[in-house]
N, CA, C and O atoms as a GROMACS GRO file, in nm:
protein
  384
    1UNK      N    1   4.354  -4.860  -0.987
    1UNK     CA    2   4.236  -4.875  -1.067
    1UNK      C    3   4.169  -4.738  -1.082
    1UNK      O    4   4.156  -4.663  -0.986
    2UNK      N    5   4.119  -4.704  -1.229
    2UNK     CA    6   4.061  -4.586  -1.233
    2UNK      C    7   3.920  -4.629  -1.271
    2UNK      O    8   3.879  -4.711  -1.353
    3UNK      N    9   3.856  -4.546  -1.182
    3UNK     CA   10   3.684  -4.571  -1.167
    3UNK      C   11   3.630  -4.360  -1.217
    3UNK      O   12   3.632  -4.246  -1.170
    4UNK      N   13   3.588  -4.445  -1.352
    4UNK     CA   14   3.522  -4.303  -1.397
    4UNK      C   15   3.367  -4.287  -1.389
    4UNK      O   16   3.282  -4.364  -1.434
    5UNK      N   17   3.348  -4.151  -1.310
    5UNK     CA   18   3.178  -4.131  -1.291
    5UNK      C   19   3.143  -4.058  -1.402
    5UNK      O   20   3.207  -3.975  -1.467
    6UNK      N   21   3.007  -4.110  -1.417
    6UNK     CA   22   2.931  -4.034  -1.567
    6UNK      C   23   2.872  -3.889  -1.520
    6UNK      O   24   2.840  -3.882  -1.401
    7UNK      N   25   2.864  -3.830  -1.562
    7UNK     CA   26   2.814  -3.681  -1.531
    7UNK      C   27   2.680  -3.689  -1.477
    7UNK      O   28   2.641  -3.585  -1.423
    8UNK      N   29   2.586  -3.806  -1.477
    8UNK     CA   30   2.459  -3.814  -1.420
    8UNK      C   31   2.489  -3.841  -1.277
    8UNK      O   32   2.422  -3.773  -1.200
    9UNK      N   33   2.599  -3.949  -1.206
    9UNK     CA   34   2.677  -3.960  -1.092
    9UNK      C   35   2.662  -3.889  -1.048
    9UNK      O   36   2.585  -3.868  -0.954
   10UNK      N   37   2.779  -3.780  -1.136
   10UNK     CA   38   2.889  -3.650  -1.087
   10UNK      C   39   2.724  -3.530  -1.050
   10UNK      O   40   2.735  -3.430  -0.978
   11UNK      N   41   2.660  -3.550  -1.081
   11UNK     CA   42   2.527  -3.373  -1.054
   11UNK      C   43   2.486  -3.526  -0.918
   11UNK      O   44   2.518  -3.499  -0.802
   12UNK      N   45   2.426  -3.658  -0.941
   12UNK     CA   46   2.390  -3.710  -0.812
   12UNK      C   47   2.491  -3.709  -0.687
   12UNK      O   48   2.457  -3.792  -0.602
   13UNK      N   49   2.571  -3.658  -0.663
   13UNK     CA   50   2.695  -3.685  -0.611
   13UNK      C   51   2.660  -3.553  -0.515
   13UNK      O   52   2.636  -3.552  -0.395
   14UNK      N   53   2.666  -3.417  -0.632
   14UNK     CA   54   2.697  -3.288  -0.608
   14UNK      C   55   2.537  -3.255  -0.537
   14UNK      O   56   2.529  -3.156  -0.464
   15UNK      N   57   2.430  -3.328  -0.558
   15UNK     CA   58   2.316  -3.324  -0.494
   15UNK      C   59   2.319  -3.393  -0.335
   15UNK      O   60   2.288  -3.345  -0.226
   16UNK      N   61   2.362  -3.500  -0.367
   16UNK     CA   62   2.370  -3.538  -0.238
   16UNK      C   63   2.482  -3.494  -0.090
   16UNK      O   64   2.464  -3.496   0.032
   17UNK      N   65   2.565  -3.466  -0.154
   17UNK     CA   66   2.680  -3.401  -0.100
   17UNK      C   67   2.624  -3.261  -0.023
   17UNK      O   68   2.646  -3.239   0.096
   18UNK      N   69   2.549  -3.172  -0.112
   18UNK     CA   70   2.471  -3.042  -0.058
   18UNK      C   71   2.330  -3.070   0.059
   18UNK      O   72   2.290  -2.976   0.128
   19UNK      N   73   2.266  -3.208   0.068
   19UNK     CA   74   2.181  -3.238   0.136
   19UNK      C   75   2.255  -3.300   0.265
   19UNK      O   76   2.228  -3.244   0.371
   20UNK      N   77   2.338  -3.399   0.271
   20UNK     CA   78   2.431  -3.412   0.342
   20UNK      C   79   2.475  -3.309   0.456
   20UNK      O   80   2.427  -3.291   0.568
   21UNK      N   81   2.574  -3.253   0.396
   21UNK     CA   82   2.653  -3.107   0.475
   21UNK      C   83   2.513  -3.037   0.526
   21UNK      O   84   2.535  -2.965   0.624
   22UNK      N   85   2.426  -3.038   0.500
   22UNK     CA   86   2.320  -2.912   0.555
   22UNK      C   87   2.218  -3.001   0.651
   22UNK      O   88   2.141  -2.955   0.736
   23UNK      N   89   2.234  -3.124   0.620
   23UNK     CA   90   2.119  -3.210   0.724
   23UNK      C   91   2.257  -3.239   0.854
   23UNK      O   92   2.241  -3.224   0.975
   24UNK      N   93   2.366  -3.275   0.797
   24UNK     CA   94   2.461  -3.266   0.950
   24UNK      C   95   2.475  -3.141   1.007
   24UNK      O   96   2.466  -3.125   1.129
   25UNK      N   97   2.503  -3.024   0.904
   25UNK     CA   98   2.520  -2.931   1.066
   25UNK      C   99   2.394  -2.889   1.105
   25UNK      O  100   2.394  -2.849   1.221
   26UNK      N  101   2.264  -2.882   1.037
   26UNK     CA  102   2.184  -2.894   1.128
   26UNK      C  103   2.129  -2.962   1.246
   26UNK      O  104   2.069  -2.913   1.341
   27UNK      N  105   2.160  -3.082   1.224
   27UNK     CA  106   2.196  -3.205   1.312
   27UNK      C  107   2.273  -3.132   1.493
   27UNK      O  108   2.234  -3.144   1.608
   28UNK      N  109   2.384  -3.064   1.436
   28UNK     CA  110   2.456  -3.059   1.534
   28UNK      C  111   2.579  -3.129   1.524
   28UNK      O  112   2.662  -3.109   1.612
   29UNK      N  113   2.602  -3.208   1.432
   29UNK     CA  114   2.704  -3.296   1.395
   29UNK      C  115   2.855  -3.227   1.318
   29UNK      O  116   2.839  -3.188   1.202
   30UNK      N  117   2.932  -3.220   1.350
   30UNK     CA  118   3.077  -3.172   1.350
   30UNK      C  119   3.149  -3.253   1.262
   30UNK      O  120   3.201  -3.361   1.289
   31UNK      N  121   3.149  -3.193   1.147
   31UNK     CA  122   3.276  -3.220   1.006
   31UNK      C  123   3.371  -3.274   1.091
   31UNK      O  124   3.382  -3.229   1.205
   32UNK      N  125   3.453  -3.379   1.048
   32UNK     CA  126   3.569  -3.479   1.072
   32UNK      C  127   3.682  -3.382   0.973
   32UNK      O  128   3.780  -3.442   0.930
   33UNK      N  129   3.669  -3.268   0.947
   33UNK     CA  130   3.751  -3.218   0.880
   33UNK      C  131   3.918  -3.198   0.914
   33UNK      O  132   3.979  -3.151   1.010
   34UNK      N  133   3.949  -3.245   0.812
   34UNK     CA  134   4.121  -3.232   0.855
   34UNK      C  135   4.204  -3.104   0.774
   34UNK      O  136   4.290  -3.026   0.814
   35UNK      N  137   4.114  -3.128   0.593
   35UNK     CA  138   4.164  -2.983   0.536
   35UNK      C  139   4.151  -2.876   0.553
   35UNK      O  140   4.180  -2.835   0.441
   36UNK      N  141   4.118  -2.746   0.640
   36UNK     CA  142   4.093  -2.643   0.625
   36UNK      C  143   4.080  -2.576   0.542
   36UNK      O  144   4.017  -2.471   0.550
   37UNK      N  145   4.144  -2.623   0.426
   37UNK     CA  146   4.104  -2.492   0.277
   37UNK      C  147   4.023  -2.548   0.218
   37UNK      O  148   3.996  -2.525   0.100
   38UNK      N  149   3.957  -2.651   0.307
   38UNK     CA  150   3.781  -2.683   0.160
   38UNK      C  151   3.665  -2.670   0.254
   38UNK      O  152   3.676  -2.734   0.358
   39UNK      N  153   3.575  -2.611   0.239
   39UNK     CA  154   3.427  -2.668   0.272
   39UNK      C  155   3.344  -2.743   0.308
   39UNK      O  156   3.326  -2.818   0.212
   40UNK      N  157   3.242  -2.788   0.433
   40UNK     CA  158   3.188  -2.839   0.435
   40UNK      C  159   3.136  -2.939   0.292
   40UNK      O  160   3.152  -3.060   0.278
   41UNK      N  161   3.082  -2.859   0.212
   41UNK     CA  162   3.032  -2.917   0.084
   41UNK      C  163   3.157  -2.992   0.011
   41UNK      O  164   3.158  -3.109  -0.028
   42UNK      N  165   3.226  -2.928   0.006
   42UNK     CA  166   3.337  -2.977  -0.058
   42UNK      C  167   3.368  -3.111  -0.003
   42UNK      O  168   3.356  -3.208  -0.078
   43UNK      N  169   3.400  -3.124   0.101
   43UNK     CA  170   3.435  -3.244   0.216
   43UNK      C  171   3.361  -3.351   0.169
   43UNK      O  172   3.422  -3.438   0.106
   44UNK      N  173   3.194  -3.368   0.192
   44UNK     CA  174   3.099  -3.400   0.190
   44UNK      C  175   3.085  -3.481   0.034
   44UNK      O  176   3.064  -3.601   0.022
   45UNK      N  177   3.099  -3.400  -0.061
   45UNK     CA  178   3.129  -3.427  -0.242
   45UNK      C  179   3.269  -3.543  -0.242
   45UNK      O  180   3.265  -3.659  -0.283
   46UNK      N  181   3.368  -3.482  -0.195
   46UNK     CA  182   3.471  -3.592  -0.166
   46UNK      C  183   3.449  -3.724  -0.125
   46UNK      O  184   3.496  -3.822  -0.184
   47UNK      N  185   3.386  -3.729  -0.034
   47UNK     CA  186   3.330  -3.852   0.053
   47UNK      C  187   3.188  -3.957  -0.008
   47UNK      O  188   3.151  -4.071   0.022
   48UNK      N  189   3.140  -3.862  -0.097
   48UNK     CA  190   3.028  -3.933  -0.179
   48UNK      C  191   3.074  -3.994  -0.287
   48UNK      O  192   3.042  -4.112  -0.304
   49UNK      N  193   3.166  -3.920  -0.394
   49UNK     CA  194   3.249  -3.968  -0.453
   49UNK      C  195   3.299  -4.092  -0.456
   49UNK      O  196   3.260  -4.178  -0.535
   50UNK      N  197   3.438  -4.118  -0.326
   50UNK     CA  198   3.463  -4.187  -0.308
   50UNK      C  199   3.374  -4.301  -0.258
   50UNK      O  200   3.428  -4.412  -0.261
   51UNK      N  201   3.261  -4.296  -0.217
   51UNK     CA  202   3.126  -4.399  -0.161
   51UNK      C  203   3.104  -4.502  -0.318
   51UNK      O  204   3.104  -4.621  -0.347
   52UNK      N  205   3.086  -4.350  -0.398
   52UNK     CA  206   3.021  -4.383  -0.552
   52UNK      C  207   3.097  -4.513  -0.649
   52UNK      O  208   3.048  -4.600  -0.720
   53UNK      N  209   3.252  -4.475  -0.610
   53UNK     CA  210   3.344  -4.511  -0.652
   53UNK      C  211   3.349  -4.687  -0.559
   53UNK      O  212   3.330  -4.803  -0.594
   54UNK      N  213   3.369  -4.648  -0.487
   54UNK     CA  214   3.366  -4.843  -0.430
   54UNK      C  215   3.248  -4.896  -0.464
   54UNK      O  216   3.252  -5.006  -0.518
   55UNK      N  217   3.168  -4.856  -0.450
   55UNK     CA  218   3.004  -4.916  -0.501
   55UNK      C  219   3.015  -4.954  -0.627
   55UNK      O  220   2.952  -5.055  -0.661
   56UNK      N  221   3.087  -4.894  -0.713
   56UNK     CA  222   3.088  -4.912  -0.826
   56UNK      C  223   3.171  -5.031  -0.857
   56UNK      O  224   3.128  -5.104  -0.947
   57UNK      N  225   3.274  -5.061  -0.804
   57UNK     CA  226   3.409  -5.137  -0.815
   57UNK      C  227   3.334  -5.315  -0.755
   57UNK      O  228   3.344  -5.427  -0.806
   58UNK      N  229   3.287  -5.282  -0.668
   58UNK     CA  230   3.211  -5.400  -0.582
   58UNK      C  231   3.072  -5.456  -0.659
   58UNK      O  232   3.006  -5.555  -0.628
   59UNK      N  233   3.053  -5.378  -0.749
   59UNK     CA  234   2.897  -5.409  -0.763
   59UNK      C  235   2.773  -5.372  -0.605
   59UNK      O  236   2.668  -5.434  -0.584
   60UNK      N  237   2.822  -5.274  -0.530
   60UNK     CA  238   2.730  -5.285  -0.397
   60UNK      C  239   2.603  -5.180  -0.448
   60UNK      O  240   2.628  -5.076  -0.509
   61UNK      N  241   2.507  -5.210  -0.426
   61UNK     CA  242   2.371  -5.119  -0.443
   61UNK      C  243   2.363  -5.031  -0.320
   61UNK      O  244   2.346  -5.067  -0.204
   62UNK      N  245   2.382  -4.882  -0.380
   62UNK     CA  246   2.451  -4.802  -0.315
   62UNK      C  247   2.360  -4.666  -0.330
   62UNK      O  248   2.343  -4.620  -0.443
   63UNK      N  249   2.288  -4.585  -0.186
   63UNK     CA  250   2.215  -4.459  -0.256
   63UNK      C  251   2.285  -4.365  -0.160
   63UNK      O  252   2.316  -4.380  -0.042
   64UNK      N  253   2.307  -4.234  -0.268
   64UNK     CA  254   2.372  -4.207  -0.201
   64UNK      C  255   2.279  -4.056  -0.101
   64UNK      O  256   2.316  -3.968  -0.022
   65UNK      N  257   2.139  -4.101  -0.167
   65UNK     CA  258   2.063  -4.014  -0.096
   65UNK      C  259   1.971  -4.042   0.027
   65UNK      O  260   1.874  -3.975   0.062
   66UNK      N  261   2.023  -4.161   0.086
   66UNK     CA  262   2.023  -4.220   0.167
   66UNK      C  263   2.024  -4.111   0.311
   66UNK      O  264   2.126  -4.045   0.335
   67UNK      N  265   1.914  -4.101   0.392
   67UNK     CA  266   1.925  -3.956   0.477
   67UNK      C  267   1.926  -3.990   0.618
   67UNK      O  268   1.838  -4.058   0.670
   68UNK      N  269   2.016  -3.947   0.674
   68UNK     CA  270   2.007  -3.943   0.827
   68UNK      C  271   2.204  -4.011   0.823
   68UNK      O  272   2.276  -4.074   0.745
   69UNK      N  273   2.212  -3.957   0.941
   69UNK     CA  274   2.352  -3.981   0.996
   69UNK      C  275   2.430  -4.074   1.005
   69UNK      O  276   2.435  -4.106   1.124
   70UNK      N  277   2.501  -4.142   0.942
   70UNK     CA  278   2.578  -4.308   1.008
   70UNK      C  279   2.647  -4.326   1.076
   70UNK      O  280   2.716  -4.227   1.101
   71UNK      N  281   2.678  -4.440   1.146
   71UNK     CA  282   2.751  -4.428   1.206
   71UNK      C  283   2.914  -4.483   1.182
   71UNK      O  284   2.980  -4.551   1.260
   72UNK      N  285   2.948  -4.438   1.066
   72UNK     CA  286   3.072  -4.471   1.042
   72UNK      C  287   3.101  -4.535   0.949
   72UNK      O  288   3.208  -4.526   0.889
   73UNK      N  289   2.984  -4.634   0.914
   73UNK     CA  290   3.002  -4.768   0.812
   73UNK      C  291   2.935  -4.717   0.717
   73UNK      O  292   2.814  -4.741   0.719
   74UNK      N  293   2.977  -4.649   0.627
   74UNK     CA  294   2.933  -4.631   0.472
   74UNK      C  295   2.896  -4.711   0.381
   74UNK      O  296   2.791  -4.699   0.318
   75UNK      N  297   2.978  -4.800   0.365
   75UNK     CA  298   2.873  -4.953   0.254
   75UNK      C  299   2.888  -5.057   0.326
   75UNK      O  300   2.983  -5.077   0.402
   76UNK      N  301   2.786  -5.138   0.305
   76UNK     CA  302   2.790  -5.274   0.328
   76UNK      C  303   2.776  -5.343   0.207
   76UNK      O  304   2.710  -5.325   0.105
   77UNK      N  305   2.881  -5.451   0.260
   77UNK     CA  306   2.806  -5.613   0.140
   77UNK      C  307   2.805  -5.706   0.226
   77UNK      O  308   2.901  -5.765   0.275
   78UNK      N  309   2.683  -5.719   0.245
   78UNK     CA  310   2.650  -5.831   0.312
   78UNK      C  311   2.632  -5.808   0.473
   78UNK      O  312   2.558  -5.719   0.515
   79UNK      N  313   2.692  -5.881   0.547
   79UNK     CA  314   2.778  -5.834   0.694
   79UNK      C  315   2.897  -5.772   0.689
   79UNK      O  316   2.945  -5.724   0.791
   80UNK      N  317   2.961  -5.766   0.571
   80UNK     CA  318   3.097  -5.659   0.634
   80UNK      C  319   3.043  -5.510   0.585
   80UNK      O  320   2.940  -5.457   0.544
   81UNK      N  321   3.141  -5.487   0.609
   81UNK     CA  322   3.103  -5.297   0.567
   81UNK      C  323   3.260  -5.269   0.543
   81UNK      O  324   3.364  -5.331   0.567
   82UNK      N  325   3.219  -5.114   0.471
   82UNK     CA  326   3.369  -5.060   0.450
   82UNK      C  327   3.360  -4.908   0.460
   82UNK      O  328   3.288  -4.829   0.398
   83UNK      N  329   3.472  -4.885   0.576
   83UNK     CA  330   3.532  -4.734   0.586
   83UNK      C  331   3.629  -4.669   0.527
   83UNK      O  332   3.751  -4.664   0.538
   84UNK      N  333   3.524  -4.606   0.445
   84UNK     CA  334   3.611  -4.566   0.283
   84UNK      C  335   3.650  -4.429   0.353
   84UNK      O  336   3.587  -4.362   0.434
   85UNK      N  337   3.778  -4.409   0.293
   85UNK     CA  338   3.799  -4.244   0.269
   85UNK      C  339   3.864  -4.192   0.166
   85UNK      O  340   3.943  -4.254   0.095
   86UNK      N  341   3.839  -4.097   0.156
   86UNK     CA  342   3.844  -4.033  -0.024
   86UNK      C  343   3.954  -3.934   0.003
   86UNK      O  344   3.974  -3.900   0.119
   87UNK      N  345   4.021  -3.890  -0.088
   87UNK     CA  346   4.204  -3.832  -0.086
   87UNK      C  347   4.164  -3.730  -0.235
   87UNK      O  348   4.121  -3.770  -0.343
   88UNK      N  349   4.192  -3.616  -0.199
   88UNK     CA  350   4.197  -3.540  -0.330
   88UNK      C  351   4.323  -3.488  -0.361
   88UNK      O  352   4.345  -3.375  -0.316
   89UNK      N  353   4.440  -3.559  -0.449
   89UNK     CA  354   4.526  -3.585  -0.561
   89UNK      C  355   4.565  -3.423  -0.613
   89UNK      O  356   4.477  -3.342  -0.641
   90UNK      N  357   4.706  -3.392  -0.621
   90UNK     CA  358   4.703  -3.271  -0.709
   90UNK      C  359   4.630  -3.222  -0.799
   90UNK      O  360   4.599  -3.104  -0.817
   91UNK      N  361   4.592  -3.348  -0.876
   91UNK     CA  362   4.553  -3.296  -1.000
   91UNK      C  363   4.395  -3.337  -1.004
   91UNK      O  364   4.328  -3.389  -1.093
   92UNK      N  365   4.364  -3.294  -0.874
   92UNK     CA  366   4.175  -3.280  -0.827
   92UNK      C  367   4.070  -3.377  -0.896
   92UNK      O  368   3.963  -3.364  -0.955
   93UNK      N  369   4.165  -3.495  -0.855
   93UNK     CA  370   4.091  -3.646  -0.904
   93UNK      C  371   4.102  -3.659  -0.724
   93UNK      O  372   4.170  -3.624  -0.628
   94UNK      N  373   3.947  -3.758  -0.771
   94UNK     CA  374   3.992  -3.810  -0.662
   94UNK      C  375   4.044  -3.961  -0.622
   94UNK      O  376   4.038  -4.054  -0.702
   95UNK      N  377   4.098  -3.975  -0.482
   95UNK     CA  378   4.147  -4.124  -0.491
   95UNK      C  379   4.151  -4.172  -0.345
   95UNK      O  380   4.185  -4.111  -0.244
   96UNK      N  381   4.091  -4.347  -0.368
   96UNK     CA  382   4.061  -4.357  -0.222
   96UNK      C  383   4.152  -4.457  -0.163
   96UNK      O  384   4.146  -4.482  -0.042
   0.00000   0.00000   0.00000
């Protein structure tokens, strides 16, 4: 399934992604990073993305400026939740 973000998303995405990365390592909190050739920010944009992207697919009411740390469970519907992770594709789509 291809889930396309509108460019209002894509700048909310790239906003939240930059508040994110800078409220965790100030935090003290340590990137789960596995790529080494991307960025904190980068990482962070990936992972919102992909948030944006199931929210979207589910119908879940979803912010993604939502502040402070989670613990793991990125969306909920209802009582379940889902641990999304986002995959960036040769051709710098992303896919979860």
């Amino acid at each position: 399934m291809l889930v396309k973000l509108s460019e209002k998303e894509i700048s909310n995405c790239k906003q939240a992604a930059t508040l994110r990365w800078q409220l965790a390592r100030a935090s003290g909190v340590a990137n789960q990073r596995r790529d080494k050739s991307r960025n904190d920010n980068d990482l962070d944009l990936l992972g919102i993305k992909a948030e944006v992207c199931v929210a979207k697919i589910f119908e879940i009411d979803h912010n993604p400026f939502q502040l402070g740390i989670d613990s793991g469970k990125d969306l909920w519907l209802g009582d379940y939740f889902n641990r999304r992770k986002g995959y960036l594709l040769p051709n710098r789509k992303t896919a979860i």
